[in-house]
DOPA-844785 format. One record per residue (C-alpha): residue in one letter; residue number from 1; y, x, z. Coordinates in pm, 1 decimal. Layout:
% residues N
> A;NUM;Y;X;Z
...
% end
This chain:
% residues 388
> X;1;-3799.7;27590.9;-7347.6
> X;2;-3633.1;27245.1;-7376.7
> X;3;-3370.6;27199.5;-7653.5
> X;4;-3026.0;27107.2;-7658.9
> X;5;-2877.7;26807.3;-7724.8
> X;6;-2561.4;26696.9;-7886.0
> X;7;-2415.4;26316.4;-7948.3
> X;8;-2142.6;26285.2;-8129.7
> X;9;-2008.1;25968.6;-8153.9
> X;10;-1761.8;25786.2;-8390.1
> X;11;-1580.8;25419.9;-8294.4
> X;12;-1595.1;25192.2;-8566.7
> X;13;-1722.9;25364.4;-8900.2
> X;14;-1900.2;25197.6;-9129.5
> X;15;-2200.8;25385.8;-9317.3
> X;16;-2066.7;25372.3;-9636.7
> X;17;-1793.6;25596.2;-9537.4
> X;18;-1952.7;25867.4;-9626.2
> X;19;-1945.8;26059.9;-9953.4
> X;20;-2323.5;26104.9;-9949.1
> X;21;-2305.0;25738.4;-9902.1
> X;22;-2173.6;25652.0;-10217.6
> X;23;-1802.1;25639.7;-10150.9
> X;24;-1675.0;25855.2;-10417.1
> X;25;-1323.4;25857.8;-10207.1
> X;26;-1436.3;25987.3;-9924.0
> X;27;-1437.1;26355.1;-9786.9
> X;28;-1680.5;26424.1;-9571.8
> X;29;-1837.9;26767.5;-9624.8
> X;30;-2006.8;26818.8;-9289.7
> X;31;-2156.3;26493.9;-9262.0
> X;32;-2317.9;26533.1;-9609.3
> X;33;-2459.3;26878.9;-9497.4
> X;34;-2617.3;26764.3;-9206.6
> X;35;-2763.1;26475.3;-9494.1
> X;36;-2881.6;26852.4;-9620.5
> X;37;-3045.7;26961.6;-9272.7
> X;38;-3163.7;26679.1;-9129.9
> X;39;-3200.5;26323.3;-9196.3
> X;40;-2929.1;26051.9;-9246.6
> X;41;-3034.2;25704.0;-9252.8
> X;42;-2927.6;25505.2;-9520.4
> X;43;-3022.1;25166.1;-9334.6
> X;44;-2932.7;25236.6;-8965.2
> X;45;-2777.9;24945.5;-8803.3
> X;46;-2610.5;24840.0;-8493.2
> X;47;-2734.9;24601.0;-8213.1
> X;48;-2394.8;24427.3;-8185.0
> X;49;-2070.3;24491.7;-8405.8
> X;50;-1851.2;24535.6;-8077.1
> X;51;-1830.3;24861.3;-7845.9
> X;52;-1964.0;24703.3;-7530.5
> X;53;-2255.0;24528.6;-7636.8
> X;54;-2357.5;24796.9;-7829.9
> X;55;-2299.6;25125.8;-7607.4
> X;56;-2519.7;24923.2;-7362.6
> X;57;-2745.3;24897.3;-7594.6
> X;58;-2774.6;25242.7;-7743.0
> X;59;-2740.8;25394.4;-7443.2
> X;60;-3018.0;25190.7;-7282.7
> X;61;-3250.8;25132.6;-7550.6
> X;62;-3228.0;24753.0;-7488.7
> X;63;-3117.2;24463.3;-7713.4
> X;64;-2773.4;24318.8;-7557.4
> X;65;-2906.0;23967.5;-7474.2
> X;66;-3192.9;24160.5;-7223.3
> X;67;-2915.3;24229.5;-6963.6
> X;68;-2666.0;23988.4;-7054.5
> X;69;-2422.4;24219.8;-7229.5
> X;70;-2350.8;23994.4;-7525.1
> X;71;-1948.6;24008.0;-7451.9
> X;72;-1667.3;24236.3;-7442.0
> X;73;-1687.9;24201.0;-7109.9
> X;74;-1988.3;24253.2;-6929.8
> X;75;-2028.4;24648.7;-6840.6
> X;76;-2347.5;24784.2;-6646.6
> X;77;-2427.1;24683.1;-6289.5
> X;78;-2557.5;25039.1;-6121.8
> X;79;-2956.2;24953.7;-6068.9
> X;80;-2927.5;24946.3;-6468.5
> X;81;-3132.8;25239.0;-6639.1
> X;82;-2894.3;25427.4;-6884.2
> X;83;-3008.3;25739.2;-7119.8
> X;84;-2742.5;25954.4;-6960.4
> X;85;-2875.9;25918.8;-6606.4
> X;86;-3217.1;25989.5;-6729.5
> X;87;-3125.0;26330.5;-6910.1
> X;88;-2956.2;26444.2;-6562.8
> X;89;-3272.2;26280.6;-6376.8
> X;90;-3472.5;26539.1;-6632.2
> X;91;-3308.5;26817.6;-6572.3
> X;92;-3019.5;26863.9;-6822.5
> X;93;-2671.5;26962.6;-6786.7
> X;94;-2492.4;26620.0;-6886.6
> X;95;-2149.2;26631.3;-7016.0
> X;96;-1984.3;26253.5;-7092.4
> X;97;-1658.6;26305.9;-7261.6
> X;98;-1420.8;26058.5;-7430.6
> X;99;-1514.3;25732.9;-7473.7
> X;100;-1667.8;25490.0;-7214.1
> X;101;-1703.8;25101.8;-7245.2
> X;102;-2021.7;25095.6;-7025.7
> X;103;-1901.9;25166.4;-6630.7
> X;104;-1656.6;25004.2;-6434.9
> X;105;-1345.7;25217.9;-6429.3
> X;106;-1390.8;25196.3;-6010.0
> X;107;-1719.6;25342.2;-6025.8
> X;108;-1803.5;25726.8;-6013.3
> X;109;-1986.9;25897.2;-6288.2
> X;110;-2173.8;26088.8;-6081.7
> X;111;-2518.9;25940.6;-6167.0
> X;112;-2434.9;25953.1;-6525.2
> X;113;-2329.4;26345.1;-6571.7
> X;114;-2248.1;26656.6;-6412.6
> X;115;-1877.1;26663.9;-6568.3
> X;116;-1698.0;26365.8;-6711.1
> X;117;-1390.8;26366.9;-6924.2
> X;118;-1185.4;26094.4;-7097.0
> X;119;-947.5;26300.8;-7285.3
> X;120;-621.7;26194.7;-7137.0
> X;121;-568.7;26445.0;-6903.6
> X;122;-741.9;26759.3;-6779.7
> X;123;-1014.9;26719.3;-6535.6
> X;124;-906.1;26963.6;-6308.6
> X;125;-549.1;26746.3;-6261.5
> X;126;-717.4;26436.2;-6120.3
> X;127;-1008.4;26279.7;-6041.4
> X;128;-1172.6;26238.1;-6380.6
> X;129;-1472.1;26049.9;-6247.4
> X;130;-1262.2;25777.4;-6211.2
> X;131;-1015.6;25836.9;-6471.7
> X;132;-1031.5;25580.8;-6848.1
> X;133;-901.3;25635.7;-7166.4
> X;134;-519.5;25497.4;-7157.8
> X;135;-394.3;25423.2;-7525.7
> X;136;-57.1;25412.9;-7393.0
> X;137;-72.0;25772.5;-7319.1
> X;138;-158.5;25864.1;-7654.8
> X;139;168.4;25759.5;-7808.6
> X;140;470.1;25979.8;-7838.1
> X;141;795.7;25825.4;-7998.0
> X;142;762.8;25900.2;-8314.2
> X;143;372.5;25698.9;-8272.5
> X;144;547.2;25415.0;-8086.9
> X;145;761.3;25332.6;-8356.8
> X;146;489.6;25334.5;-8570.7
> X;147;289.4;25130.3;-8322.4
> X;148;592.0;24878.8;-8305.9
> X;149;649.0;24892.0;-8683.6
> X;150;284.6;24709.1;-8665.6
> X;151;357.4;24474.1;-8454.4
> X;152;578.7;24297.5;-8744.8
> X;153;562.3;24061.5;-8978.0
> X;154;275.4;24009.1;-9172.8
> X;155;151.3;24309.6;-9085.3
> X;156;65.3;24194.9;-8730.5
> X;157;-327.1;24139.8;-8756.2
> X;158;-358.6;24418.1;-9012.8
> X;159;-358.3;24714.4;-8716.5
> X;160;-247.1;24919.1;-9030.0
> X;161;6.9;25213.1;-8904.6
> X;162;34.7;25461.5;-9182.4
> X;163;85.5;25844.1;-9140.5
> X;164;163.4;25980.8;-8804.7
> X;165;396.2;26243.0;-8804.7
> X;166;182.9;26536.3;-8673.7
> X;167;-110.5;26570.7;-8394.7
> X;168;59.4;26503.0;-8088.4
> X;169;132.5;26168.0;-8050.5
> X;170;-147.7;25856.5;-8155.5
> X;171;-449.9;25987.1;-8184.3
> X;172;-421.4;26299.8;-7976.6
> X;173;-656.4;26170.9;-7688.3
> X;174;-993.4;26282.9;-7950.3
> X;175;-816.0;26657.8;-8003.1
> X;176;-859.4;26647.6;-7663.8
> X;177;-1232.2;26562.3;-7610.7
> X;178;-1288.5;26736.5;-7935.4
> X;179;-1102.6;27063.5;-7707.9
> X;180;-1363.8;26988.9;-7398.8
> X;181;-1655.1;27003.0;-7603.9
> X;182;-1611.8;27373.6;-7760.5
> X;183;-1516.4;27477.2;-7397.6
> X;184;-1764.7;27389.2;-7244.8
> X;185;-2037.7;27501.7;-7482.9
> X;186;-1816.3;27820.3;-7534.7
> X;187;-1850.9;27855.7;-7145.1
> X;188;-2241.9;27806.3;-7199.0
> X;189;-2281.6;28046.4;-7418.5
> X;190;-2129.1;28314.3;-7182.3
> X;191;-2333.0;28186.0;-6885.6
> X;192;-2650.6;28226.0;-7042.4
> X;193;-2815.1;27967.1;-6877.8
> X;194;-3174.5;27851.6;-6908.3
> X;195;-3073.5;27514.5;-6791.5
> X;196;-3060.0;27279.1;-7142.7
> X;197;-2697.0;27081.0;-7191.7
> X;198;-2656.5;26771.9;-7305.6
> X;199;-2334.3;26657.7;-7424.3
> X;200;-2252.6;26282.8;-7510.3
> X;201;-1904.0;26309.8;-7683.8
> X;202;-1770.7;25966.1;-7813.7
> X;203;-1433.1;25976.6;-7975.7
> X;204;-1202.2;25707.4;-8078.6
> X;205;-1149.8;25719.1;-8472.5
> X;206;-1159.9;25598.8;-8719.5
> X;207;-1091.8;25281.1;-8461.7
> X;208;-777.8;25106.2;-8560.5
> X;209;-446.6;25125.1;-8585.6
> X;210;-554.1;25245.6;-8857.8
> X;211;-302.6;25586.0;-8861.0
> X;212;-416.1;25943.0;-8959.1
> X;213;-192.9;26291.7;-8971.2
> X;214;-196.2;26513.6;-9266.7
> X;215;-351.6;26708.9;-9425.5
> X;216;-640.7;26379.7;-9374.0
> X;217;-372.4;26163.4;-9458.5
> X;218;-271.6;26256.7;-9804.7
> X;219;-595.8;26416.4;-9887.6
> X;220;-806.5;26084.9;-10024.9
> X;221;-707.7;26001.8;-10408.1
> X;222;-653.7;25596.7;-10376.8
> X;223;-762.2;25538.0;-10707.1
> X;224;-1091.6;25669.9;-10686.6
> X;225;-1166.6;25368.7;-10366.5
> X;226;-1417.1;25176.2;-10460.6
> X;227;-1389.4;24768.6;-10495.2
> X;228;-1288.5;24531.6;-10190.9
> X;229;-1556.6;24266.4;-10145.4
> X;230;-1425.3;23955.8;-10236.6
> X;231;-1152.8;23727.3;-10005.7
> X;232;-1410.2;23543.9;-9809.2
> X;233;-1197.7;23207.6;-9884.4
> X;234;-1440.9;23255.4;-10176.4
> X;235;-1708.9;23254.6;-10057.9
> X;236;-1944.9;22966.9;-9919.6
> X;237;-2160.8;22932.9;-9637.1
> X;238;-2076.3;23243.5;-9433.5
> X;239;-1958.5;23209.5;-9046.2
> X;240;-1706.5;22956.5;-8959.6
> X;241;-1516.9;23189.9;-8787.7
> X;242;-1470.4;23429.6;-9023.7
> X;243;-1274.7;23170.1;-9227.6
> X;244;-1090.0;23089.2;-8962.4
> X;245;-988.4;23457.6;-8867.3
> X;246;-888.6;23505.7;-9187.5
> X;247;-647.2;23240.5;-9212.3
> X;248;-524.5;23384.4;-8853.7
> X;249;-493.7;23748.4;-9017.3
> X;250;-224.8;23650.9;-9228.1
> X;251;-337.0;23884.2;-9490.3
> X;252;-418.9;23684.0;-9788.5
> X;253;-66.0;23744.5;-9982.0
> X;254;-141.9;24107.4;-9943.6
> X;255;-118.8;24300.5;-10265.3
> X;256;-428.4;24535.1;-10351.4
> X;257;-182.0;24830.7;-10318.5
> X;258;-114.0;24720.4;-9941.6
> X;259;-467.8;24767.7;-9904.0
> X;260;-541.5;25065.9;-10077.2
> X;261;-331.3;25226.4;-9819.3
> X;262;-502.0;25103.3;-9518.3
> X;263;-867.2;25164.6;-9673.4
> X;264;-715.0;25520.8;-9744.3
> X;265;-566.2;25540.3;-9425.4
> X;266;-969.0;25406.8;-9290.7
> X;267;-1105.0;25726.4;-9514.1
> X;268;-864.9;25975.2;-9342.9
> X;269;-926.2;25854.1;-9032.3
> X;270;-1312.5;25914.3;-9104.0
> X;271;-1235.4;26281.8;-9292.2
> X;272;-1101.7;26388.1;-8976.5
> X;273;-1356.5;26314.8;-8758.5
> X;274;-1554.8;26459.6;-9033.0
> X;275;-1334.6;26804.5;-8998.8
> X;276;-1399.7;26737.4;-8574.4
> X;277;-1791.4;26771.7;-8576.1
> X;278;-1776.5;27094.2;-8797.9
> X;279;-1546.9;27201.1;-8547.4
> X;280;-1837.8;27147.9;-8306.7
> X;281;-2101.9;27272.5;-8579.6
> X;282;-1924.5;27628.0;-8590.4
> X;283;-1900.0;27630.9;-8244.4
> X;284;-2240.0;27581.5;-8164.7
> X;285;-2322.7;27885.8;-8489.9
> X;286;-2084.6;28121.1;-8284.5
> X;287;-2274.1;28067.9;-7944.8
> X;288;-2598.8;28086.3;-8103.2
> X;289;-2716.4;27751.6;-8004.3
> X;290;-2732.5;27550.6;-8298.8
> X;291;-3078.3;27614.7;-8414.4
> X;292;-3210.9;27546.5;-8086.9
> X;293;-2989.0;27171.6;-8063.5
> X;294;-3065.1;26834.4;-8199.4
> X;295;-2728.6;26718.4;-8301.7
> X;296;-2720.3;26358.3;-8338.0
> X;297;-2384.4;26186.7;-8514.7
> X;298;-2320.8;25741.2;-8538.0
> X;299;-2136.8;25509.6;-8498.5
> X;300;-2128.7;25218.6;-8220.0
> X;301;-2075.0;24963.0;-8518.4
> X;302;-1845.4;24932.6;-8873.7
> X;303;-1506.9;24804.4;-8924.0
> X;304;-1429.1;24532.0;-9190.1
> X;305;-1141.6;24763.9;-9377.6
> X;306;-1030.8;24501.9;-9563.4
> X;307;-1313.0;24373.0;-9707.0
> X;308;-1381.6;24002.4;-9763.0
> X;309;-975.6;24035.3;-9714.3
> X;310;-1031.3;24080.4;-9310.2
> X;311;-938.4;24345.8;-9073.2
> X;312;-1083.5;24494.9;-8742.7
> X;313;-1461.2;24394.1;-8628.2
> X;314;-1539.0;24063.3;-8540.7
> X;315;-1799.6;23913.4;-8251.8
> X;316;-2086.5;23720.4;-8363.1
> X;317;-2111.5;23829.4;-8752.9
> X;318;-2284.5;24102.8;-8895.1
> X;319;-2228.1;24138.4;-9247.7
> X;320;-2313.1;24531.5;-9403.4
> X;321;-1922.8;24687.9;-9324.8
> X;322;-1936.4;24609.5;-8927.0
> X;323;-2313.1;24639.3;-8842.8
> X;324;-2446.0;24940.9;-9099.2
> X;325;-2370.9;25239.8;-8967.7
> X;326;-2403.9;25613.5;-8991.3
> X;327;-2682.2;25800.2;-8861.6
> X;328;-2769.1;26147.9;-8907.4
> X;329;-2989.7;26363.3;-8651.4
> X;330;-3013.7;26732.3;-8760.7
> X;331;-3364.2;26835.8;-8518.6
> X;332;-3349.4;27163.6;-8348.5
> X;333;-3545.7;27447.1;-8604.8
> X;334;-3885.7;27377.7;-8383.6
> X;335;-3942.9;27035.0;-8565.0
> X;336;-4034.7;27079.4;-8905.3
> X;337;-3787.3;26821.0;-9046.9
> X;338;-3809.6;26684.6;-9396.3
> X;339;-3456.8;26704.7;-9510.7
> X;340;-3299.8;26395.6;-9716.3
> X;341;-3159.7;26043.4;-9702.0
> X;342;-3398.3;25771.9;-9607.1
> X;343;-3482.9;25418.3;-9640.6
> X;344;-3645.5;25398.6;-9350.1
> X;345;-3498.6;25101.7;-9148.5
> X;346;-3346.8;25197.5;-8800.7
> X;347;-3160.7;25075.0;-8487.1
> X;348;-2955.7;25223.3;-8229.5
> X;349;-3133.7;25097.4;-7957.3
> X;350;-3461.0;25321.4;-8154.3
> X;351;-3227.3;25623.4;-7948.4
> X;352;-3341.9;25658.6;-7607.3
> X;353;-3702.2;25642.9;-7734.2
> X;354;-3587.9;25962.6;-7979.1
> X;355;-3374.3;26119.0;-7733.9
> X;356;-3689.1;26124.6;-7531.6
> X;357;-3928.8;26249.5;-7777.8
> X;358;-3716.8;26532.4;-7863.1
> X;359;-3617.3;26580.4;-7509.1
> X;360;-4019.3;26607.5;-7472.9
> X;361;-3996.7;26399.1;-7155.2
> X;362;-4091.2;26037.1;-7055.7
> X;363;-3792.8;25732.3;-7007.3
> X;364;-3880.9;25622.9;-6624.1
> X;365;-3837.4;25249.0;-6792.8
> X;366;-3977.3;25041.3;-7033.0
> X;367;-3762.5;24945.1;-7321.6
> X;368;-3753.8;24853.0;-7684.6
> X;369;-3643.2;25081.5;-7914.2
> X;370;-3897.6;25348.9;-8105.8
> X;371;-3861.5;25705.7;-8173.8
> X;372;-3753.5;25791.8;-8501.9
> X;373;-3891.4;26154.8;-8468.3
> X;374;-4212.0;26051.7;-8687.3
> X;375;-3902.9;25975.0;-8987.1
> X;376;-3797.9;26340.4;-8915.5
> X;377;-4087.1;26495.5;-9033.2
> X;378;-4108.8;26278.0;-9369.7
> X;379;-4234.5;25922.5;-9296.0
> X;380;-4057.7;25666.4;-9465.7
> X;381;-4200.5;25353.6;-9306.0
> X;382;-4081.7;25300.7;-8928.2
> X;383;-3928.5;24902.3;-8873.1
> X;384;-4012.9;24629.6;-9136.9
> X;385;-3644.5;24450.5;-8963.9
> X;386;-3361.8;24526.4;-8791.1
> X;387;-3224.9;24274.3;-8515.8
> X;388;-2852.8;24234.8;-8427.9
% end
């Protein structure tokens, strides 16, 4: 019987996020215990330190020059192959929910999934096929005057918000998908289905603003952050435009306090995503399913955090905080894993070609990524480099 599969997707973390990582101010139980049960990779990185490039890359299994989605702003034409279309192709209950960057808003999502969701409103209210994520709608007053508070001063290019007031307002949009997710597996569970699911949930945080609720908020200790990275005035013979962004950011008379708070804010922001997935974890206990899932948890590329005294992501560089990023894949009970963190060197485009393996079926394309199921079971050598 085919296994499940679950992808659970952050926006913008970087790998060393994570307590098991190194960070000693981060709080990230659930991540760590899937470090426990399966296999997080210590040097996974992204194909392109922007969301487009690199969801249509991960999701293809192609690097993002192959099909010309090097910008922002090139999404997939339809006779492109995509990992989602080939699970539904295979057989599987597909379930997109949040996030999207890789369709046109006009087109359907038909050949994608069964059931797609972007968080913003219910599915059954309007078309969600058709429906995108609308920021604007995740803002209630108290969030807008955040939001505006932003907008000010030198703090302009720092996207730093602060604490949000409660749940409801920014950041509301990934309760939501977050919500979807434990229905519908819930629903599975009572349908008893032999059909296998496979759920791609992609939520927005830790993207900036940066902004996070209690009890995230107030839980991480600022004095336990580790070290900035140096102000990248001073330091020679990096990208032009880094230099030149940083001059742009405005941020160079900020005191260290200033950005204690928005690295804080950054670890929060990751803690509750953290607090999300065991959310899902539980869920998937309660149903009976998680033994018989591979649950699979990244990022689509880092954030700079303040580092090299910078904000955001940037195009075109790739320095450790925007293009290392988390990834963990806990293998349903029938593969012998070998639990731990590894060396091993890995992509995101490597998941299609894993997806597959575990899926036990064959991609109906050729692309360029390579399973990392062989790293599973204990094998620490699988890429000698990485390319971004």
């Amino acid at each position: 019987m085919k296994k499940n599969i679950v992808l659970f997707v952050a926006d913008q973390m970087r790998s060393d996020s994570m307590a098991h990582m190194g960070n000693p101010a981060s709080i990230t139980p659930h991540l760590d215990q899937l470090a426990e049960e399966g296999v997080s990779f210590e040097n996974a990185y992204c194909q392109n330190p922007v969301c487009v490039p690199s969801r249509n890359s991960f999701l293809t299994g192609f690097y993002p020059h192959v099909n010309g989605h090097r910008t922002m702003h090139y999404l997939q034409r339809e006779d492109e192959p995509n990992i989602l279309k080939e699970m539904k192709n295979q057989g599987y209950e597909v379930i997109w929910i949040g996030r999207n960057d890789v369709v046109p808003g006009d087109r359907p999502k038909t050949d994608y999934c069964d059931e797609y969701y972007d968080g913003v409103v219910d599915a059954n209210t309007r078309d969600a096929k058709n429906s995108e994520v609308n920021h604007s709608a995740d803002m209630n007053e108290a969030s807008q005057k955040l939001y505006d508070e932003m907008l000010s001063g030198d703090n302009y290019y720092s996207f730093y918000m602060g604490k949000l007031p409660d749940g409801e307002g920014y950041g509301k949009t990934d309760w939501n998908c977050v919500q979807k997710a434990l229905e519908f597996i819930e629903r599975r569970g009572k349908e008893k289905s032999d059909k296998p699911f496979f759920i791609y949930c992609t939520i927005s945080f830790p993207h900036p603003p940066y902004a996070c609720e209690d009890p995230w908020y107030s839980s991480i200790d600022r004095k336990k952050l580790p070290k900035r990275r140096p102000n990248i005035q001073e330091i020679p013979n990096k990208a032009s435009m880094l230099y030149g962004i940083n001059e742009k950011q405005n941020l160079n008379d900020w005191t260290e306090e200033r950005f204690d708070e928005l690295r804080a804010t950054y670890l929060a922001m990751v803690s509750r995503f953290d607090h999300q997935l065991g959310l899902i974890q539980e869920k998937l206990q309660e149903t009976g399913f998680y033994d018989d899932t591979h649950l699979i948890v990244f990022s689509d590329h880092g954030d700079y955090t303040g580092d090299y005294t910078i904000t955001e992501k940037v195009q075109n560089c790739f320095e450790d905080p925007i293009s290392n990023v988390p990834l963990l894949i806990k293998p349903a009970k029938s593969i012998q894993s070998v639990p731990r963190i590894t060396k091993a060197q890995a992509e995101l485009v490597d998941l299609p070609a894993t997806i597959a393996e575990l899926a036990e079926i064959e991609l109906s394309y050729t692309q360029f990524g390579r399973s990392l199921v062989h790293v599973l079971t204990g094998d620490e050598e699988h890429k000698d480099a990485v390319f971004l």
